[in-house]
N, C-alpha and C positions, 0 to 999 in steps of 0.2 A: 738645395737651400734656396729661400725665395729670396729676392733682391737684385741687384745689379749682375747680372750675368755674368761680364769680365769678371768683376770682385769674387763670385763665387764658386767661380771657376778657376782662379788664382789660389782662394783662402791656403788650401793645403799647402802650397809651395812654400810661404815663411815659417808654417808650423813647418816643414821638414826642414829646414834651414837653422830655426831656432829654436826652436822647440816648442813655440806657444805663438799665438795671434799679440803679441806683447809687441808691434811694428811701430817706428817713429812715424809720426803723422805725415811726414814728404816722402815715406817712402814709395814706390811707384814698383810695378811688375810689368814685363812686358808678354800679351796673351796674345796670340795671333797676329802677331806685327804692332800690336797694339799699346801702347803706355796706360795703364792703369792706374788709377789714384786709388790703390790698397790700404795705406796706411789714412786717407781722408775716410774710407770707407768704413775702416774698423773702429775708427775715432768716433764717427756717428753711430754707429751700432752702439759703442756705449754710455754715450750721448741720451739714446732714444731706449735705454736696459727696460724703464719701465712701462714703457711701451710697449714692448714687441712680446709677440706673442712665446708662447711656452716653448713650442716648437724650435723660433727661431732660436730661442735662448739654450735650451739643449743642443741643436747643432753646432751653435756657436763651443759650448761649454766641450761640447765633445772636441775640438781643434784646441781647446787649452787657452779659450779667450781670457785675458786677463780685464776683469770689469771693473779693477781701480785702476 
């Protein structure tokens, strides 16, 4: 998935957690030692819905993004 690397390398972890990309916007992942701002990430992804390309929009839809 293109984007922020940490983020999309994280995505799948709140889907298996919760069942959907549906994360409070503080939420945070930690990826190779690393703190990741997940929920800032996914906040802007639908932020930018009209934006982004098809592609991104199917991958995202395919983890169960929630776009409201």
């Amino acid at each position: 998935m293109p984007g922020p690397p940490q983020a999309a390398g994280c995505c799948p972890v709140p889907n298996d957690r919760v069942g959907n990309l549906d994360v409070p916007r503080s939420h945070t992942k930690e990826v190779d030692g690393e703190a990741v701002r997940l929920g800032a990430w996914v906040s802007q992804q639908r932020v930018k819905a009209g934006k982004l390309s098809v592609q991104r929009v199917e991958e995202l839809s395919a983890l169960d993004m929630r776009w409201a």
